[in-house]
N, C-alpha and C positions, 0 to 999 in steps of 0.2 A: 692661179690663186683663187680666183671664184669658184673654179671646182672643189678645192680644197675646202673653204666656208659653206660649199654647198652641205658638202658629206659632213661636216661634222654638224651643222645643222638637223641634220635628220640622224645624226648618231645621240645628240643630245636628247633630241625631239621621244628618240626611241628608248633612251633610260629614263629619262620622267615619266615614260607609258608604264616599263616594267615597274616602277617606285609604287606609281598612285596603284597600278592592277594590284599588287600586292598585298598596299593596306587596304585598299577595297577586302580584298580576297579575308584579310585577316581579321577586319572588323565583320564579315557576315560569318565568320566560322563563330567569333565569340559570342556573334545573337543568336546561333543555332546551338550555343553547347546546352548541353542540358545534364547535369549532375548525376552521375549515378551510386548510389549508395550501396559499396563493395558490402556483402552479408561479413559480419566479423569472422575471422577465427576460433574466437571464443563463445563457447556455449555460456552464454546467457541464461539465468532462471529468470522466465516471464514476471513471477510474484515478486521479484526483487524492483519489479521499477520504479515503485514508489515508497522503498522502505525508508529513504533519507528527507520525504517531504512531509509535511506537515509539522515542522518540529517549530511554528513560530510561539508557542509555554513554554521554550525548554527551561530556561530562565527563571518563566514567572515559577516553576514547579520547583527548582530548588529553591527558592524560598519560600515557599508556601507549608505554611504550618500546617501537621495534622492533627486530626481532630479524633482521639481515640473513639469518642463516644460514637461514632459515625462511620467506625471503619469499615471496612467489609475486609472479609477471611477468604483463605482459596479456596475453605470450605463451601463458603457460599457462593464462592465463583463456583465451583463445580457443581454447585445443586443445580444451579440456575442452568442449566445444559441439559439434555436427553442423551448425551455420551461425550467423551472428550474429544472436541474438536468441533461440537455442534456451536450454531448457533446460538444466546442466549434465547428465552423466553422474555419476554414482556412481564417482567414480575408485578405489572399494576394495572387497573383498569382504561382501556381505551376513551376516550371520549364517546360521549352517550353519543348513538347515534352514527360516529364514526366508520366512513365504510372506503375510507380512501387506503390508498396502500401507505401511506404513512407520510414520507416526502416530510414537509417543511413542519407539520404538526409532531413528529418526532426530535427534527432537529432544534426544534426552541432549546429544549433541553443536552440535546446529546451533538451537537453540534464541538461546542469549546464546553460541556461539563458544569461540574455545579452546584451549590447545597441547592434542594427542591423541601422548601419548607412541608408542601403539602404532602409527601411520603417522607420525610425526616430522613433524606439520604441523600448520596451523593449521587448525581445521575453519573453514570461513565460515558466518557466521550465515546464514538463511535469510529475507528477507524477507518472507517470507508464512506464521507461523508456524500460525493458524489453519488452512491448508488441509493437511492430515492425510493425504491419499492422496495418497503423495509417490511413490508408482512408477507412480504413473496417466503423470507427463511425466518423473520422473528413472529413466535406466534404466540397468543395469550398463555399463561403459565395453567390458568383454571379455566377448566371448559368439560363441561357437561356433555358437549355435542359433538365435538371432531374426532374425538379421539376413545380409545378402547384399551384396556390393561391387555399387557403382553408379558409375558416370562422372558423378554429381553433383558439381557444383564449388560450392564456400559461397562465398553472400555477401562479398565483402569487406567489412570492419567499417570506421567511420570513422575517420579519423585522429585522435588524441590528443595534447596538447598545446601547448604555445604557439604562438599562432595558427590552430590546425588548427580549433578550436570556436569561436571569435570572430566576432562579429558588429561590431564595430569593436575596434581597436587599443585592446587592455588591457582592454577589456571582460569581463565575464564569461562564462567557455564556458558556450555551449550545451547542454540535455540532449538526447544526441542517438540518443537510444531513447526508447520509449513504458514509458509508468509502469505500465503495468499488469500486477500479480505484482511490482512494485519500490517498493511503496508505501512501505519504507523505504530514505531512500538511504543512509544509515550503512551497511547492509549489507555495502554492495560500494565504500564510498566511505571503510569509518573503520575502526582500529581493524587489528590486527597479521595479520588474513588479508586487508585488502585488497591487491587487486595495486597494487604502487607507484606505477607512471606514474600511476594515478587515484583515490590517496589523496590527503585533501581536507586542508587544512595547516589548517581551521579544524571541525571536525566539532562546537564547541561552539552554532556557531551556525545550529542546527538548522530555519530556518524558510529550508530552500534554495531554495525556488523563489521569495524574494522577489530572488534576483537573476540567478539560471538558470531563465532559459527555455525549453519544449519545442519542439525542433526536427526534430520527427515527426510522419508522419501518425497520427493516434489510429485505432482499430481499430473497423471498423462494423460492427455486428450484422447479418450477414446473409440469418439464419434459419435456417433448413435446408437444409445445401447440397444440390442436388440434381444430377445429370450433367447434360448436354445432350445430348439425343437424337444 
């Protein structure tokens, strides 16, 4: 009988060992996991990652009255370029003196937009408010000194409006630029500084690309460009 209480003694003794070694075991495997983040299946366009944010106007912009006297045209959208798809220019004088790359002295204005009493326009917001060195690509419109005439001829831009972006009858136009540096399209598409012809009559409904789609080639990493011998 005492042998009997012996052995099951040390039969208990030895499943409480295996119980505890086991959560032991189980709780060091979950301090060591470490996540790893399978690459998708799906190709991804990089320039799409932030085409759904910045949309906190969409709202204020369908109500927002416009103001004929102060509109701007695609015409003067596209002056204000060196070719389609360029950067704008600085259509107005920098601060006397100014030698910063722009950063916060730009976004007063081009931040969230705006009537700007002192040039009688609307300043247009800037899609890409993060990137801070804004005279790296926007450069004064008039300058005496950087620059030199060229027999360069621009791009001609796509046509705009009904029909011109369509992919069937009534469908919805096409985006017919690359998203990248446009990750917001209210920018240029809502709101009292967009140019007319491609202000968007619904800007509340902010997840655009569930019905425009991109009809451009997307931009490939090349590397470092290099000459050819």
């Amino acid at each position: 009988m005492n042998r009997l209480g012996i052995i099951s003694f040390f039969t208990l003794l030895f499943i409480a060992f295996v119980v505890v070694w086991n959560i032991s075991y189980q709780s060091s495997l979950e301090e060591a996991y470490i996540p790893i983040n399978t690459p998708s299946s799906t190709t991804l366009i990089p320039s799409e990652s932030g085409v759904f944010e910045r949309s906190e106007h969409a709202i204020n912009y369908s109500k927002t009255p416009q103001d004929p006297a102060h509109e701007r045209s695609l015409k003067d959208y596209y002056k204000n370029r060196a070719y389609h798809n360029a950067p704008p220019y600085i259509p107005h004088p920098v601060a006397s003196g100014e030698r910063s790359m722009g950063g916060k002295n730009c976004l007063q204005c081009h931040q969230d937009g705006g009537y700007v009493d002192k040039f009688k326009a609307y300043a247009p917001v800037t899609p890409h408010p993060e990137k801070v060195n804004c005279r790296q690509c926007h450069v004064e419109q008039k300058t005496n000194t950087l620059f030199k005439g060229s027999n360069f001829i621009k791009i001609p831009a796509p046509n705009v409006g009904k029909g011109a972006n369509n992919y069937l009858p009534g469908s919805p136009p096409a985006i017919p630029h690359q998203l990248q540096m446009r990750e917001n399209c209210l920018a240029c598409h809502a709101g009292p500084s967009a140019p007319k012809e491609i202000r968007t009559t619904h800007p509340e409904r902010i997840n655009c690309r569930q019905c425009h789609v991109i009809n451009n080639k997307e931009t490939i990493d090349i590397g470092i460009f290099k000459r050819k011998p």
